[in-house]
N, C-alpha and C positions, 0 to 999 in steps of 0.2 A: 504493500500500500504506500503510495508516495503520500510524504505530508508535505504540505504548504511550512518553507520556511520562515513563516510570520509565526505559524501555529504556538511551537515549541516555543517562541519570544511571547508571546501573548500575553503568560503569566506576570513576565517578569518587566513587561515591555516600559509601563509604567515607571519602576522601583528604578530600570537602569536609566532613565531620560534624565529623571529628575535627578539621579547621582551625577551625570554629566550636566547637569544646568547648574548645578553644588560649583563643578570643578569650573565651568564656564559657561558664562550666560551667552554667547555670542547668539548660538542657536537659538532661543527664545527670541532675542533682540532680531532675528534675521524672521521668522515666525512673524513677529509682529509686525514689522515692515511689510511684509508680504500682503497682511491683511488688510493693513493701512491702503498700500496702493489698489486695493480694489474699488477704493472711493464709493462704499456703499453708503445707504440712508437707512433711516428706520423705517421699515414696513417692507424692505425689498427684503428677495430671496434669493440662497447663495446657494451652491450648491459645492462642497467638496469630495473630490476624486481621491481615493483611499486615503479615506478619513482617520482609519485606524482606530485608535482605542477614545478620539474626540479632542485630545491635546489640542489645538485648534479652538474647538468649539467657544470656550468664554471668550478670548478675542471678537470671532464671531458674530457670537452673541450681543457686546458689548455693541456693536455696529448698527446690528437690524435693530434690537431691541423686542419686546416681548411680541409686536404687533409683527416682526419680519419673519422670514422663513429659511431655516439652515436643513439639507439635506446634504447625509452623510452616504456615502455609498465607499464599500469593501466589500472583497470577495471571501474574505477569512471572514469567517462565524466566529471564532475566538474573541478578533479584534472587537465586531463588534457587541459581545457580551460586556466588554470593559467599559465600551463609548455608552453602551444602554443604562451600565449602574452609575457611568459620569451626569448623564442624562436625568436620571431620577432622584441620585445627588442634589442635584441642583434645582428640581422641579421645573424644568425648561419642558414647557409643551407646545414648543415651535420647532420641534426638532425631529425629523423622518431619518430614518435610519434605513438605507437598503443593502441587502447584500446580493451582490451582482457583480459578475466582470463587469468592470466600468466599459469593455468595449461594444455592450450588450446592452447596455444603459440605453432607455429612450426619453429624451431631456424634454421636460414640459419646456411649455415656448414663454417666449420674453423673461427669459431669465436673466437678472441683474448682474451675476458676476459667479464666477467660476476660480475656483482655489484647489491647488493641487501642490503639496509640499513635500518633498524629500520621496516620491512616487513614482511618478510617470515616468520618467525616465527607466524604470526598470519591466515599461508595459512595452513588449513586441508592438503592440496597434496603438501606440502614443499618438500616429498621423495623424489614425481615423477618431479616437478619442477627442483631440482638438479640432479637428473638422466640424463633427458634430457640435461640441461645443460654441464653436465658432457661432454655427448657424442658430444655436438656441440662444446666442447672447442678444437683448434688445441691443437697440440702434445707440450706441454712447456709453456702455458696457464694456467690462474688462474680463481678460485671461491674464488668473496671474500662476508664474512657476515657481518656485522654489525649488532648487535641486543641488545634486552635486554634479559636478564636471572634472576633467583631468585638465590640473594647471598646463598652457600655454607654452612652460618653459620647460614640460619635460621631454624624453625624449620620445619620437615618434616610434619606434617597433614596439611596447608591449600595446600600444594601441590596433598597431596593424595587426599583432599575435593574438589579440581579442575580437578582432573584427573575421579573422579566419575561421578559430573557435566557435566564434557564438554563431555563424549563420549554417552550424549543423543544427542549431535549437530554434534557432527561429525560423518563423513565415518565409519572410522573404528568404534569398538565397543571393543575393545579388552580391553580396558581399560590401556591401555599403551601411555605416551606421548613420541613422537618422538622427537628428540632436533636435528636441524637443523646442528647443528655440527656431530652429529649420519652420517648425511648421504654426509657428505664431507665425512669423515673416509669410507663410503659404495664403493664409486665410484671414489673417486680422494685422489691423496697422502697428507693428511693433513701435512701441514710444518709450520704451525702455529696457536697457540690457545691461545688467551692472555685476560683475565679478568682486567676490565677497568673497575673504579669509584663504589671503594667497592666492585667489584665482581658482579655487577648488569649489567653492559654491559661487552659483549664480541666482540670479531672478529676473525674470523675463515678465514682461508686461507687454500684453496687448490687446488694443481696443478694436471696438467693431465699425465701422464709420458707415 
């Protein structure tokens, strides 16, 4: 039986975030930016791409406020067991939880902003995921990314040594990696791209015009 490598983190996903936000906050501070630039109001509705255990959510929350609408969508059942007890922790009843391949996701329309943090980047259909997306954002709406990337100054072969490797697992075959930022630039007007902590994370902004 294959497990899902989130599964077996699930338990603990929480206990080790929060030991690394102890040791350094960058990530929260990078989190929170992220949500910032989705320039939401209260009563709009957001919708995050593998939400995970909701870490997210209060940010969020903080944004739409009680009249808006946060939906969480993961494919692990684990994650979202945690995000359901953060959920009723907090007595947030603005909060949809789905579990679904996000690439299987069908996005209600005029959606106000779209959030996806430290994720998509490890979805084979990240393309088709922000396409769709793209199309369900209203008119003046954002896609925002939060991820990691390989700094700029290292060296080019274990990149090429992974791009060989990984396309016996993935879809495609082409032997080409797609970079999540590619496909803001494909479908929505990128108006921000900013390399954070050495060049190893980025976040990518882009709106729908």
């Amino acid at each position: 039986m294959l497990i899902h490598p989130y599964r077996e983190q699930a338990v603990d996903y929480d206990f080790t975030k929060n030991l690394y936000y102890f040791v350094s906050l960058r990530e929260w501070f990078y989190r929170r930016k992220a949500v910032q630039m989705l320039h939401l109001s209260p009563g709009d509705t957001v919708i995050e791409i593998g939400c995970g255990t909701g870490i997210n959510f209060s940010l969020l929350h903080d944004m739409v406020g009680g009249k808006g609408k946060i939906i969480g969508i993961d494919s692990v059942p684990e994650m979202l067991d945690h995000a359901y007890k953060r959920v009723e922790q907090n007595q947030w009843s603005n909060v949809e939880l789905v579990q679904k391949d996000a690439s299987k996701y069908e996005y209600p329309n005029q959606v106000n902003g779209i959030l996806s943090t430290f994720t998509i980047a490890d979805i084979p259909e990240s393309d088709w995921i922000i396409k769709k997306g793209a199309e369900a954002l209203s008119l003046g709406k954002r896609f925002v990314i939060l991820d990691v990337k390989i700094p700029d100054f290292w060296p080019k072969w274990p990149l090429k040594l992974y791009t060989f490797f990984s396309s016996f697992f993935k879809n495609s075959q082409s032997g080409k990696i797609e970079y999540p930022w590619q496909s803001i630039q494909r479908y929505l007007e990128r108006i921000e791209f900013e390399e954070l902590f050495l060049d190893g994370v980025y976040l990518c902004v882009g709106k729908k015009v």
